[in-house]
N, C-alpha and C positions, 0 to 999 in steps of 0.2 A: 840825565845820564841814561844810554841806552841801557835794555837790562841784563843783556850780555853782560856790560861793564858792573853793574850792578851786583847781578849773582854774584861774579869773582871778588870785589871786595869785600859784602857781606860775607860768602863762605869762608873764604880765608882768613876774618876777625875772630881772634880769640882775645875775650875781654870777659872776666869771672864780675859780674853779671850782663849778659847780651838775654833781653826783653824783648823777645816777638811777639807780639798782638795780629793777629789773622781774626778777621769775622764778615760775614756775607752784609753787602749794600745796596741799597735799590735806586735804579739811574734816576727816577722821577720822584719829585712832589706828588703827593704828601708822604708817600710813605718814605722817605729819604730821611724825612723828622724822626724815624728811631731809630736811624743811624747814628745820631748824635746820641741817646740814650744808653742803647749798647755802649758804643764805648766808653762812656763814662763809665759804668760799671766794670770792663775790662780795664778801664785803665786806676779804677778803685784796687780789681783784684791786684793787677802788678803792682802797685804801691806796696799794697801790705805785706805782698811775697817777699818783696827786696826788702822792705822795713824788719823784717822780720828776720830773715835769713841771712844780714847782709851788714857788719858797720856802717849807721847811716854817713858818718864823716866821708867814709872811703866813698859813700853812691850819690856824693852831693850832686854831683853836673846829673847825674842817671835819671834823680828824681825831680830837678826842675825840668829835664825834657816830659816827665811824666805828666807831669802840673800843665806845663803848656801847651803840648804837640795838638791837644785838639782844638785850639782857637787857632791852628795852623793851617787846616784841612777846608777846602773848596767844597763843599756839600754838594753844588751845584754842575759836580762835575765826575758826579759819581759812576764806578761799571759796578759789575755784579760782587766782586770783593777788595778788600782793604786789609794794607798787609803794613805792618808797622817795625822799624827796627831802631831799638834805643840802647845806649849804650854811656860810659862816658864819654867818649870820643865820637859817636856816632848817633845819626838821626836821618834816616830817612823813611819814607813814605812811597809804595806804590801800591798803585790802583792795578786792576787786572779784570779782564773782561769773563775768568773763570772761578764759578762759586768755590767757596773753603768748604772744605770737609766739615770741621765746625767752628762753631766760634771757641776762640781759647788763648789764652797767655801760657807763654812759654816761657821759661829763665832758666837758661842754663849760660855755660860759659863759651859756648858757640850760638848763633843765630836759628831759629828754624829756617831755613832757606826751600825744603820742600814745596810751598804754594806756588815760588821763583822757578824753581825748576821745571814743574807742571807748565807755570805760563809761558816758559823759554822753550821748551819744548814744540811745545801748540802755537806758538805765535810764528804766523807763514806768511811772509815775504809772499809777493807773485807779483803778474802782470795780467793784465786783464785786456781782451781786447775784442772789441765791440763791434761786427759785419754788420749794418745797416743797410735800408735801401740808398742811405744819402753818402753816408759816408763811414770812415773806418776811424774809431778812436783807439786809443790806446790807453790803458793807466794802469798807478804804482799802485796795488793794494797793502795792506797787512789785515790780514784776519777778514773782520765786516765792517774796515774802514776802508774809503781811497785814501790816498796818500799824497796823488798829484795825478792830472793827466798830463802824460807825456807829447811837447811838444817840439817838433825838430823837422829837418828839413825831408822828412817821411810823414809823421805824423800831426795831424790827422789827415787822411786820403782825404778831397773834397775830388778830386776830380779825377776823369776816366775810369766812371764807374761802369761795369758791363752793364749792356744793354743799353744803355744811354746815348751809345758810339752808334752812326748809320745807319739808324730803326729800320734802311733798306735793306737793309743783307741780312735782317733776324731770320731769317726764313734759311739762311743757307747752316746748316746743323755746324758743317765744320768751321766757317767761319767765326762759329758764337762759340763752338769751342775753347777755338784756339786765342777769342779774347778772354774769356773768362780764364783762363788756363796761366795766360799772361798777366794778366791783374796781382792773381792768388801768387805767382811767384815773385810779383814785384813786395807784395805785402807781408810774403813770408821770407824773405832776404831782408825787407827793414826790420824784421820782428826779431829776427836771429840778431842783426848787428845790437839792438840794445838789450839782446838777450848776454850777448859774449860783452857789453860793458857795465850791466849790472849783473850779471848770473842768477840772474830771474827767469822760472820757468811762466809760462803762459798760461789760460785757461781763455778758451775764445766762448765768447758769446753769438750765437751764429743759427744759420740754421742747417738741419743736419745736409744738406747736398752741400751748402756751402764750405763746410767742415771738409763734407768728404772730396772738395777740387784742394782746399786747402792740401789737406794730408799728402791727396796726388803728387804736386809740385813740391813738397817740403823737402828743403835742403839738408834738416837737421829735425827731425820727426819728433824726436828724445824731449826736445823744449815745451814741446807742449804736455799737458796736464790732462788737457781731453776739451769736451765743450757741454755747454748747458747749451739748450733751446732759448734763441732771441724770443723776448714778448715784445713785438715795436709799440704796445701800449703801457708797459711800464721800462723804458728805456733807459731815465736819468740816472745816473752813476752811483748814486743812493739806493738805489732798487736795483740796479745790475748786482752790486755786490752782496747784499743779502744772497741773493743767487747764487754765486760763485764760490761765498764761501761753507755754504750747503755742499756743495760738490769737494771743496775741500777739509771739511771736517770729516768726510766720507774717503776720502783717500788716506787721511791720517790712521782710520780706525784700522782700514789695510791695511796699514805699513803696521801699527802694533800687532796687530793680527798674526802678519808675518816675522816679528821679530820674536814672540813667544814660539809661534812654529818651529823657528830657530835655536827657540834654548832648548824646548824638547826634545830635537833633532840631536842634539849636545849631550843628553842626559846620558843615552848608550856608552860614548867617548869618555866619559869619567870625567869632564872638566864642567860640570853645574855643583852649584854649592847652595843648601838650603838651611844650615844651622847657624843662625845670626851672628855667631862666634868669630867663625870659621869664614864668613861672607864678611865681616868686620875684618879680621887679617891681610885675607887678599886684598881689599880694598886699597886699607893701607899699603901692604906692598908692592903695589902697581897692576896687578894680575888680575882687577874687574875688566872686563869689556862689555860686558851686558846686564843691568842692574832691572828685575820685570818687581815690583811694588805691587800689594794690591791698594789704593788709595788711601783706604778705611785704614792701614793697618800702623800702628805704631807701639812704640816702645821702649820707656823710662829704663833706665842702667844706673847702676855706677860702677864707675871704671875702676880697673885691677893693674895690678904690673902686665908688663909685656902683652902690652896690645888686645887688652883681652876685658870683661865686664861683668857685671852680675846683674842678673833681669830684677827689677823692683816692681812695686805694683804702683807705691806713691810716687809721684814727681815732686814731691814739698819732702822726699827722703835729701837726708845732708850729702851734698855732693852730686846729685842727681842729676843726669840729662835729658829732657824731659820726652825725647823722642831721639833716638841711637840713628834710626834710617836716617835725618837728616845728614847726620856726618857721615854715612858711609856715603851716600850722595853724593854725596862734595868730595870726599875722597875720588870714587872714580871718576867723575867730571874733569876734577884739577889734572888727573892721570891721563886723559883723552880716552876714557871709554862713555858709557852710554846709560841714559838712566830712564827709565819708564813708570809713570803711577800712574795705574790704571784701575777700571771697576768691570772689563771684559770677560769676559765666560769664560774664555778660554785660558785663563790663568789658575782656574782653580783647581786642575790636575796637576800643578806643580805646586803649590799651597801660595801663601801671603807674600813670602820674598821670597825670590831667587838668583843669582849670581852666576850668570856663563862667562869661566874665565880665559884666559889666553892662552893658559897652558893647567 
């Protein structure tokens, strides 16, 4: 299941007890082997919370997925965290290439879905596309995976590479121009058309003159993402995108950058909200657009009438949700606004949560 899909059914499950397990995993041997250790112990601690808090009658299906989910789990196919969601009705598992805040069991009667959001957030679709002296590839990335190279009646350029044409006529300036000029607009007209059938922006791998004929001729500028420096000694699609998505975790950090710029900008306007109550309300009534988190921050309640909660210190309090942000989350999510958990600088002038709303 992709984890678009994923998010929305977990957030949307309300099941009195919903068991999240979040804790950090290491992709290699040996040290992978206390991956298994942990969670044995996290899944010791959920036992006993549900045993405890919980008619075991009523949490039968809950606690045989507790008993077994880990003779379930691929060790060998580990990323940097492991996010677990049990339920009676429900069981799944996702892996995620971004560390947990920390390791921890959650049981409330909604899911934690926050580590989901984080990953859904940060997981970037692109296109990746490689200037060679030989030739020009193309591929599907996500994150600092490929995903495919794109092959089609464009892709990959082997032939009419400039310079290669009439080594007689290098010497004529405008000649060489005007093939190179012709190449970059052949190859940024194929790059546009599977740009507009996946809505995939670019990052070209190139080198910076190449970039800059590229840009000249580009029919639609917007698509592109920018470029790293070609190394033609570490080329293979493995090592391209280590690269790229270097330059992409650096764009992300600017666009949150700019999105807090954004709620500060809001602060004068009267429509930012900083008192979890109050940022709980809107949520629920449609009026989140902008949700800025600081990562670290959470926060055990238990709910009141009318939309409303009392801050607790314990999460093992009766009736307790073991972190509120999750739900506001998913509130604005499901609502079509926007939700950020971040550990940047620049959130600390508006404090831990904040709330730009619509109106």
């Amino acid at each position: 299941m992709a984890l678009k899909e994923t998010l929305q059914q977990l957030g949307a499950e309300q099941n009195n007890p919903c068991v999240t397990i979040s804790f950090n995993t290491h992709r290699a041997r040996p040290k992978n082997a206390q991956d298994k250790i942990l969670l044995k112990n996290l899944l010791k601690e959920a036992k006993d919370r549900v045993t405890k808090e919980y008619d075991k009658k009523s949490v039968e299906s809950l606690l045989n997925k507790i008993s077994t989910i880990k003779d379930e789990i691929d060790w060998n196919a580990n990323l940097d965290s492991l996010h677990i969601f049990l339920s009676n009705d429900t069981k799944e598992v996702v892996k995620s290439p971004w560390e947990a805040t920390t390791n921890r069991v959650n049981v409330s009667p909604r899911f934690a879905i926050r580590p989901l959001i984080k990953a859904y957030n940060r997981s970037e679709p692109y296109l990746i596309m490689v200037l060679s002296q030989s030739e020009v590839n193309l591929y599907e990335a996500v994150n600092d995976g490929i995903i495919q190279e794109i092959k089609n009646e464009d892709f990959p350029f082997t032939e009419n590479i400039p310079y290669t044409l009439y080594p007689e006529k290098l010497g004529d300036a405008k000649y060489v121009d005007d093939l190179v000029r012709n190449f970059f607009n052949r190859i940024d007209k194929a790059l546009v058309k599977v740009h507009s059938e996946t809505d995939l922006n670019c990052v070209v791998v190139s080198t910076n003159t190449n970039y800059s004929f590229l840009m000249q001729v580009a029919d639609k500028p917007s698509v592109y993402h920018g470029y790293v420096t070609v190394n033609y000694n570490k080329s293979a699609p493995h090592q391209v995108v280590k690269q790229t998505w270097k330059f992409i975790e650096e764009l992300q950090s600017k666009r949150r950058t700019k999105d807090i710029n954004t709620v500060k900008d809001a602060v004068s306007r009267g429509n930012v909200l900083t008192d979890l109550n109050e940022i709980y309300k809107a949520a629920v009534e449609g009026r989140g657009e902008l949700l800025v988190v600081h990562q670290d921050f959470k926060q055990p309640v238990v709910m009141t009438e009318h939309n409303s909660f009392d801050l607790v210190d314990d999460v093992s309090t009766p009736g307790a949700i073991d972190d509120i942000t999750s739900k506001i989350a998913w509130e604005i999510i499901s609502k079509k606004g926007r939700v950020i958990f971040t550990q940047q600088e620049e959130i600390n002038d508006l404090g831990e949560i904040v709330l730009k709303t619509r109106y």
